[in-house]
FIROLUM-46995 format. One line per 10 residues: number of its first residue (from 1); their letters; for each residue x, y, z of C-alpha. Coordinates in steps of 0.001 Angstrom, whole numbers, plus 524288, in hexadecimal, padded with zeros to 5 digits. Each point is the difference from the previous one (the first is absolute). Layout:
BEGIN
NUM> a> X:Y:Z  ...
***
This chain:
BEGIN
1> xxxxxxxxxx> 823AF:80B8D:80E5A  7FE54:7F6E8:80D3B  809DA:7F4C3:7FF6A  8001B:7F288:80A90  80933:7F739:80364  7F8DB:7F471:7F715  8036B:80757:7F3B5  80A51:7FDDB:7F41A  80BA0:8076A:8005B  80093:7FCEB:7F107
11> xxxxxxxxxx> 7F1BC:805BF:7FDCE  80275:80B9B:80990  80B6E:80495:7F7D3  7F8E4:7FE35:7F2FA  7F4D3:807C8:8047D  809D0:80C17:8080F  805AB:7FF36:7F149  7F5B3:80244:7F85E  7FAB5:80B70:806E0  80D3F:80760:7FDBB
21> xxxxxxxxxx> 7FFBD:7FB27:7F223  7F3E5:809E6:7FD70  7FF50:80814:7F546  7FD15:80A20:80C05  8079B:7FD9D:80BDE  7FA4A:7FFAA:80C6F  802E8:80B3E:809B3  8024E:7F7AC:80C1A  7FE38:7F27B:801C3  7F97E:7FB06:80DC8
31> xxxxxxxxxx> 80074:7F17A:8043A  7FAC4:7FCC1:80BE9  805D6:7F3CC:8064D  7F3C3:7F7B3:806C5  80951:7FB04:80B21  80D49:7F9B4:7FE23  8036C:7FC77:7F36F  80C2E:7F5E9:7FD29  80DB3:802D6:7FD43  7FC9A:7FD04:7F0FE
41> xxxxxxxxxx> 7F531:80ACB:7FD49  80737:8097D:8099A  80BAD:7FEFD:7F776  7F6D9:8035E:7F424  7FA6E:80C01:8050E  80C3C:8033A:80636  805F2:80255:7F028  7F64E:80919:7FE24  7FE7A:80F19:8043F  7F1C3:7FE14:806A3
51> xxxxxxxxxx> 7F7F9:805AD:80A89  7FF64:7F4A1:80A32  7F577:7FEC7:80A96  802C2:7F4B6:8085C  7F331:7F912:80938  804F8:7F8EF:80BA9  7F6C0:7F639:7FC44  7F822:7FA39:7F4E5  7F322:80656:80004  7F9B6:7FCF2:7F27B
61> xxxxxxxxxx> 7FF12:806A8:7F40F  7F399:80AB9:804AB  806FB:805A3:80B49  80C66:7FF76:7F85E  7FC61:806BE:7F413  7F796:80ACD:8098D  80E56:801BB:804B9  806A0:801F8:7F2EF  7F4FA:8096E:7FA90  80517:809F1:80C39
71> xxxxxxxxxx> 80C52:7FE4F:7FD40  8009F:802E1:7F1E5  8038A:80F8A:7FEF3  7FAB7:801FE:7F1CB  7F15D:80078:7FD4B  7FEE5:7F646:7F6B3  803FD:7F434:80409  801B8:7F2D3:7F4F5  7FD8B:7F42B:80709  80710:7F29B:7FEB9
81> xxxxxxxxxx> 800A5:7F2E4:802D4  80D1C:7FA78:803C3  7FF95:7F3EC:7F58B  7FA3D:8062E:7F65D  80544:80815:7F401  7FB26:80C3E:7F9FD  7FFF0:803E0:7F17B  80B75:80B07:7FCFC  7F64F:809E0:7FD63  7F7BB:7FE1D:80A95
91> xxxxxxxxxx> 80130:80D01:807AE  80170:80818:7F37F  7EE1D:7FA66:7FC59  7FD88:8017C:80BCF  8044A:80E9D:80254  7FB0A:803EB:7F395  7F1CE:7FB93:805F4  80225:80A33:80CF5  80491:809D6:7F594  7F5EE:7FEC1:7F89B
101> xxxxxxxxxx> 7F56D:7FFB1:809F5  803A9:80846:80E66  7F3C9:7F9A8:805D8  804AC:7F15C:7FED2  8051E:7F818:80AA8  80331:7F34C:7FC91  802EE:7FA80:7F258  8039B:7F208:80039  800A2:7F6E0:7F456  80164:7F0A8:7FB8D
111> xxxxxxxxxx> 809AD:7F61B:8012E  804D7:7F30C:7FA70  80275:7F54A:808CF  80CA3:7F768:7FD81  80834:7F4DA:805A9  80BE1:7F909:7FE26  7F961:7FA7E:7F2CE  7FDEE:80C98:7F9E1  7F4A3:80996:7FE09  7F0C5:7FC6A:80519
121> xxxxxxxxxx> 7F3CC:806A8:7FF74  7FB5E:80E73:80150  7F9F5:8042E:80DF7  7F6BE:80AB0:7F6BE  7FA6E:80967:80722  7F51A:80AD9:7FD67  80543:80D54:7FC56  7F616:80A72:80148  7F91F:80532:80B4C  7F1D5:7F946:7FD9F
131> xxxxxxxxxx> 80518:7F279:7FCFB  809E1:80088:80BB5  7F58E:8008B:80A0B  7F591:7F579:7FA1E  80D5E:7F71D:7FF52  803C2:8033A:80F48  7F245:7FBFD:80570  8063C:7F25B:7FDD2  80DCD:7FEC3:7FCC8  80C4B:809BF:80209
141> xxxxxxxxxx> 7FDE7:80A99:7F463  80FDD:80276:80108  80E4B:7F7D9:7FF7C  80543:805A2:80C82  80F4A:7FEAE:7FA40  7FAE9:809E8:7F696  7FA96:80D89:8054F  802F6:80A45:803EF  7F9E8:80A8F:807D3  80013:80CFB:80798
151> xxxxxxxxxx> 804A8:7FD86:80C80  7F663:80AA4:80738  7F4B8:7FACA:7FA57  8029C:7F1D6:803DD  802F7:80712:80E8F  7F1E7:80633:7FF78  7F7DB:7F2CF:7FFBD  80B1D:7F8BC:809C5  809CE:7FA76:7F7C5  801E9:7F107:7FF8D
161> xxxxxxxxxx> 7FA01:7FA25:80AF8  802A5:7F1BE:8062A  7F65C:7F69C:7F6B0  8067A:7F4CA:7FEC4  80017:7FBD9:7F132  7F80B:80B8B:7FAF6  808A3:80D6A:805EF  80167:80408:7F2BF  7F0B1:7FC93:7FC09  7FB5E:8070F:80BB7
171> xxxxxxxxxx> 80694:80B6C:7FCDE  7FBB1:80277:7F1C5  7F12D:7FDAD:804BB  8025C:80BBD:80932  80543:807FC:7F70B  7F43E:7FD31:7F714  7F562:8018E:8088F  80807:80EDD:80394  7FF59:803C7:7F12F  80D7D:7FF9D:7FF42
181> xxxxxxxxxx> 802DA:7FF3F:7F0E1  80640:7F2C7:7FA8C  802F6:7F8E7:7F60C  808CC:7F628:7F7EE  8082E:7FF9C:7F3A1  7FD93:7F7E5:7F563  80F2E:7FC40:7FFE7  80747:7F6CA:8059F  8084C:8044A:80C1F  805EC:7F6ED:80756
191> xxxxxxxxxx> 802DB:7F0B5:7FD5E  7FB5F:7F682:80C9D  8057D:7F68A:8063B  7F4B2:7F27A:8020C  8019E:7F2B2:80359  7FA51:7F6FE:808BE  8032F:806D6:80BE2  7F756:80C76:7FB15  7F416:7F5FD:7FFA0  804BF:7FA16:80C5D
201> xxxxxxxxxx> 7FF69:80CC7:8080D  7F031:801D9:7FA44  7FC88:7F3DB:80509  7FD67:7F87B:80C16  7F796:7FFF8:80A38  809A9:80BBE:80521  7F9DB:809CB:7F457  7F286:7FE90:805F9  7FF4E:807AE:80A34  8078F:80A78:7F9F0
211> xxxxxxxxxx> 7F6B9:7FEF0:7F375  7F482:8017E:80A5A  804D5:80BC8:805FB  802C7:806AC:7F5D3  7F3A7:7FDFB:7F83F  7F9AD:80369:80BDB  806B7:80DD8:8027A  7FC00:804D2:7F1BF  7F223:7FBE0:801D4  7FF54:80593:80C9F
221> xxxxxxxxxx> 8052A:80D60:7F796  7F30B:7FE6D:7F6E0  80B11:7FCA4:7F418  7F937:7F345:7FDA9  7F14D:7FB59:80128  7FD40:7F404:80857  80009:7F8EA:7F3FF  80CB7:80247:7FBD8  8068A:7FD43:80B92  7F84C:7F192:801E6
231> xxxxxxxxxx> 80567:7FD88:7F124  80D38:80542:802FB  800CB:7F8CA:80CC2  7FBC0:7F17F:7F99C  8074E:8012D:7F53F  80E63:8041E:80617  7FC63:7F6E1:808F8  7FDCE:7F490:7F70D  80D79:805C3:7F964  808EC:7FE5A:80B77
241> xxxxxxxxxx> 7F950:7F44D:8030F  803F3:7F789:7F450  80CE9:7F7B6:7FE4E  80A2B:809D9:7FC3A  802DF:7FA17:7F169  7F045:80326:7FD41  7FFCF:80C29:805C3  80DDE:803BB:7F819  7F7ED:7FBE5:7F558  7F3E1:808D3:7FFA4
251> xxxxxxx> 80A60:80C10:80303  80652:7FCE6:7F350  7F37E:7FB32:7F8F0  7F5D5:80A04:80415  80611:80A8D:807EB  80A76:80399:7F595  800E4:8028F:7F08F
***
């Protein structure tokens, strides 16, 4: 988990919560503080027994993530999003997938989004192997607050590098185009935190460039044809470029169930 000085105390604690809640309890738990953090979410963290890693300064959520992954001493490592909330029983699917299957290395699966109103839609997601990569030639095939993963295997292809906006994306598409096994559950795992500020951080004039350069890097990997990444690049584009309330709109409208 990476935490910043611009988030909740409130949400932190929920989320630190429900990961020791789990049906199976985590081994260690690693948060890695992206610079200094205020009194309030130091005094969370401080209640809890937690592996800190503290960054001088705030250097985004790639490099700070790349950090966590080497210093988590288990091999399977359950990433999580420090506003978030995951479902009891979480861990317990999720381990029964590596069980069942040695070769897998990341099983991730969907989410509900909610707010201070109550429940919203489900971020669905494609579960087998086949239908995950047609879905990540143009949208993420995985809810980030959800997997979890071998940590050597995410060290063979370079961990989380810095992509502004897409870390997370950028990561899954090299583990696909390794054939390193994936997948998702059908069940929900974790409940998500949205609001305007979610759609506010995908838009702007400020997501184009890092929409460009990332749309760029996986065609220049041969994971997309040029015709994908024109499509891609016009329609995020057109996405961020829309009043917020519109763009809120077609996530809730089109992008969700």
């Amino acid at each position: 988990m990476s935490v910043y000085y611009k988030e909740k105390p409130e949400y932190l604690n929920q989320s630190i919560e429900s990961i020791l809640n789990q049906t199976v309890k985590p081994k260690e738990i690693v948060i890695v503080k992206d610079g200094p953090l205020t009194n309030e979410l130091e005094d969370v963290i401080k209640k809890y027994k937690v592996k800190e890693v503290q960054l001088e300064k705030n250097v985004g959520l790639g490099k700070a993530l790349k950090i966590g992954v080497e210093n988590c001493k288990y091999e399977l490592i359950a990433r999580m999003d420090s506003d978030d909330i995951s479902v009891p029983n979480r861990f317990e699917l999720e381990l029964k997938e590596f069980k069942k299957n040695p070769n897998l290395t990341l099983v991730g699966g969907q989410v509900v989004e909610f707010n201070e109103l109550g429940l919203g839609k489900k971020r669905k997601v494609p579960e087998d192997m086949k239908s995950i990569i047609k879905y990540s030639k143009k949208r993420n095939p995985f809810n980030h607050m959800t997997v979890m993963f071998k940590k050597k295997d995410i060290l063979n292809v370079g961990n989380y590098k810095h992509m502004p906006f897409f870390e997370d994306y950028y990561l899954w598409i090299l583990l696909i185009k390794n054939n390193y096994e994936v997948l998702n559950l059908s069940e929900i795992l974790a409940y998500v935190r949205s609001g305007e500020e979610m759609t506010k951080r995908r838009g702007g004039i400020k997501y184009i460039q890092p929409t460009y350069n990332f749309e760029r890097e996986i065609y220049r990997l041969k994971y997309i044809k040029l015709n994908t990444f024109l499509v891609n690049i016009f329609i995020r584009g057109t996405v961020s470029l829309v009043p917020n309330k519109v763009r809120r709109k077609i996530y809730t409208k089109v992008l969700r169930e």
